[in-house]
C-alpha positions as semicolon CSV with decimal commas, in nm:
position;residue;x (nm);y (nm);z (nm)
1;X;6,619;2,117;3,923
2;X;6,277;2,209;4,077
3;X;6,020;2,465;4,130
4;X;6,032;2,623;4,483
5;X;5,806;2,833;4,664
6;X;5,980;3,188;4,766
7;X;5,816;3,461;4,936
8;X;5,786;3,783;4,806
9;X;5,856;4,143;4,935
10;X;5,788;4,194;5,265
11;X;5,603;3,975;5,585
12;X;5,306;4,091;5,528
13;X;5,291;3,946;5,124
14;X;5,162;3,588;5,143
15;X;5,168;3,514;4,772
16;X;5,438;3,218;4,655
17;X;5,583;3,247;4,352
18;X;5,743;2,949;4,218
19;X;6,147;2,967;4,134
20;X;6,386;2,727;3,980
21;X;6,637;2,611;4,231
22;X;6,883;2,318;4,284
23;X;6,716;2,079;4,489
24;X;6,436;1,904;4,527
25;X;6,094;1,950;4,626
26;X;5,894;1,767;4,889
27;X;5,568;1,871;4,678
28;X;5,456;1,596;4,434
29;X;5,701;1,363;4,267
30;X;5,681;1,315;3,921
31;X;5,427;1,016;3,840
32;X;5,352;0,764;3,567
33;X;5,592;0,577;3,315
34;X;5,883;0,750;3,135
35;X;5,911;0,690;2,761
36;X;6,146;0,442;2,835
37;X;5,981;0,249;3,058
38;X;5,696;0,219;2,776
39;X;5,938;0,111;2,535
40;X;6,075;-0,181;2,766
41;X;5,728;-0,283;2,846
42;X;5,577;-0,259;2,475
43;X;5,912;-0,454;2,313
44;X;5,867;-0,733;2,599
45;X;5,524;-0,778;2,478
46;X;5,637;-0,810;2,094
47;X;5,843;-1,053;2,176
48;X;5,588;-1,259;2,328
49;X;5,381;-1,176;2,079
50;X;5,638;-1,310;1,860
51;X;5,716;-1,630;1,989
52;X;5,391;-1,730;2,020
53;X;5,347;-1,685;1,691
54;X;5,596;-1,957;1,632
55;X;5,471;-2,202;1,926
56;X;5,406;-2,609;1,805
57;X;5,041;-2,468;1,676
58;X;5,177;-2,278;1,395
59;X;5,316;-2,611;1,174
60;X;4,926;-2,740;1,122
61;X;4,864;-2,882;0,837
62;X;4,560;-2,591;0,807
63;X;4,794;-2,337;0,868
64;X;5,084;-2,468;0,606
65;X;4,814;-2,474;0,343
66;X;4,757;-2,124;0,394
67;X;5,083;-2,040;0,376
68;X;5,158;-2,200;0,029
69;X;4,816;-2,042;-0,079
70;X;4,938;-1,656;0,026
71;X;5,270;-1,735;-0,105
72;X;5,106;-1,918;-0,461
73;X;4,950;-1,618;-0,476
74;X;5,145;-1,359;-0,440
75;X;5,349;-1,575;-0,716
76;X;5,042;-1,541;-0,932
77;X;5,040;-1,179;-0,924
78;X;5,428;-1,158;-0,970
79;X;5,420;-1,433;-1,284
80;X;5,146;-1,183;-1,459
81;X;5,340;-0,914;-1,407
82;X;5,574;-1,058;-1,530
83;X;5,485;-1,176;-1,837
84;X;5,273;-0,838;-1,887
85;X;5,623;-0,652;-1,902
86;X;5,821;-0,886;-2,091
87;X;5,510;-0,991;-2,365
88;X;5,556;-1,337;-2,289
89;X;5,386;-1,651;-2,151
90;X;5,432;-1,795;-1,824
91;X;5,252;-2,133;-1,786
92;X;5,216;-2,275;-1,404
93;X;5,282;-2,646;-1,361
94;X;5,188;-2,829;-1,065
95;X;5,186;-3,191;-0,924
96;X;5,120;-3,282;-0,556
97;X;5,480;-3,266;-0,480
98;X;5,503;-2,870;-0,580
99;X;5,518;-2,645;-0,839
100;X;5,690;-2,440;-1,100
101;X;5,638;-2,116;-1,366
102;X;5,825;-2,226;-1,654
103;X;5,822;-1,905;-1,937
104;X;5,780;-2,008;-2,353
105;X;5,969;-1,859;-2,594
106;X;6,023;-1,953;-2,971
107;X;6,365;-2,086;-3,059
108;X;6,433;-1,996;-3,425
109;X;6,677;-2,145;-3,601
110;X;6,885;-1,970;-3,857
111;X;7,078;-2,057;-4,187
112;X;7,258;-1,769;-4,375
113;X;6,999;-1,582;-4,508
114;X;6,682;-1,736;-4,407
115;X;6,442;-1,892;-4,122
116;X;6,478;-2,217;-4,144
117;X;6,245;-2,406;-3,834
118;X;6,033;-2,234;-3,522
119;X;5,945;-2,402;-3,234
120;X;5,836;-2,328;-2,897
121;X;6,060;-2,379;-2,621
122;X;5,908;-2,367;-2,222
123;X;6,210;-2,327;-1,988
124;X;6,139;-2,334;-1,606
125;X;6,245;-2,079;-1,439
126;X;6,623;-2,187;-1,266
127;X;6,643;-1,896;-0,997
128;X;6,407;-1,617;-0,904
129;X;6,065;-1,594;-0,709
130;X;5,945;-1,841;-1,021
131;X;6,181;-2,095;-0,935
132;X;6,049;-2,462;-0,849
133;X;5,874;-2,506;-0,467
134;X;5,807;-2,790;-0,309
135;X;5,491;-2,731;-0,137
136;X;5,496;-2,631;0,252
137;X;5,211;-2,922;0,361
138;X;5,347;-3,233;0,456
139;X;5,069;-3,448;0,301
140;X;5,025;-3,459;-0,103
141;X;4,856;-3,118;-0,177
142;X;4,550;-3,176;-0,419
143;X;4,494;-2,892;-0,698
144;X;4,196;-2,783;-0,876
145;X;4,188;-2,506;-1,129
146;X;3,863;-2,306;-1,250
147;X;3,849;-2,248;-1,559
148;X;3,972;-2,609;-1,621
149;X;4,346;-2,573;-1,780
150;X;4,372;-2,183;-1,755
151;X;4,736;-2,206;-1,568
152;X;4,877;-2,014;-1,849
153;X;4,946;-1,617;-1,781
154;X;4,988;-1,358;-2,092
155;X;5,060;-0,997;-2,156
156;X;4,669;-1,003;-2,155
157;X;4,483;-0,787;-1,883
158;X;4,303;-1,093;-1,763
159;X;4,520;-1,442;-1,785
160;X;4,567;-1,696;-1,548
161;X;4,354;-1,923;-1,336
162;X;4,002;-1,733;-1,170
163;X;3,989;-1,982;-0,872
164;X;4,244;-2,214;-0,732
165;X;4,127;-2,493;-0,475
166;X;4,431;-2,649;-0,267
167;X;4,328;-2,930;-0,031
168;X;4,551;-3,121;0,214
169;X;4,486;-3,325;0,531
170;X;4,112;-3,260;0,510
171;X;4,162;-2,884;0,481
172;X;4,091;-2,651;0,199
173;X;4,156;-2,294;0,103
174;X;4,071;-2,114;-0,209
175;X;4,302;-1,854;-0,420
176;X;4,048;-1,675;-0,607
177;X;4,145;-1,360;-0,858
178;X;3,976;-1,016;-0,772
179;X;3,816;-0,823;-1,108
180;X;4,153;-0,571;-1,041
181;X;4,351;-0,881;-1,065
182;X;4,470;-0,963;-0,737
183;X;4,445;-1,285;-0,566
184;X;4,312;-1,341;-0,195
185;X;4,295;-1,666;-0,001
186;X;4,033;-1,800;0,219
187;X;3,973;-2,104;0,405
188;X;3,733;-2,314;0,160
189;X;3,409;-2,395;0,360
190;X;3,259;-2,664;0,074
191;X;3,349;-2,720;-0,275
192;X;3,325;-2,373;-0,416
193;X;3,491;-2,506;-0,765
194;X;3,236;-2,714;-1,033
195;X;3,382;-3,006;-1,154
């Protein structure tokens, strides 16, 4: 349906007042996209968006190291967390194959009516977002920690490592722990970490 011009009242009125009819009007046709044709255009561009995303620049060895450091920490934030709600330890091993949170508990041994021997027992985790990783870079992935040997994360406020270096291929990025305890990544530009 459309608007129409109709005359009103007698010949010698001149005014148009506009009436919906059946029809069509030879006035102006509509003009510009429809919602749809919006949505077509903006989901075409996702997509290419999208699959350039995945094109043969996105396996780099820069841009795999920055994926295990986002993931690593993310995984640092989870393991403290972690061991924050269930008053435990989780310690962080690592090698330049991968890596795994493995949690310590103490394994008491009981006779009838007494303790008889403590010790303390570090299981890796089996399943889980702790589980073992291999890490994403194809080349041997280099670690360094600051503080030296603080992999360990308690039911403390503050636990775990301040500064995490990964290099790989000649690239470096560094996982570094904010003061509200969350950890960010950035591309190293020197050594940031004192031997």
């Amino acid at each position: 349906m459309c608007f129409l011009m109709e005359q009103m009242g007698a010949q010698e009125a001149t005014a148009m007042t506009p009436t919906l009819v059946p029809g069509h009007s030879d006035r102006h046709p509509a003009q510009g996209f429809s919602l749809i044709e919006t949505l077509v255009v903006l989901s075409i561009v996702a997509i290419i968006a999208g699959v350039a995303g995945l094109g043969p620049w996105s396996s780099t060895p820069a841009r795999t190291l920055g994926q295990d450091a986002a993931r690593l920490a993310r995984l640092f934030e989870f393991a403290h967390s972690d061991a924050r709600a269930w008053n435990t330890a989780i310690e962080w091993r690592f090698d330049g194959s991968g890596y795994l949170f493995a949690t310590s508990t103490a394994a008491v041994s009981q006779s009838a009516q007494r303790i008889t021997r403590t010790q303390t027992v570090r299981a890796p985790f089996a399943t889980g977002p702790l589980r073992a990783r291999r890490w994403e870079s194809n080349q041997g992935v280099q670690v360094r920690v600051a503080p030296p040997g603080a992999t360990t994360f308690d039911a403390s406020w503050y636990s775990g490592p301040d500064t995490v270096e990964l290099s790989a291929g000649g690239h470096s990025v560094i996982i570094s722990r904010t003061l509200a305890g969350q950890y960010t990544v950035v591309p190293a530009t020197g050594s940031e970490l004192t031997q």
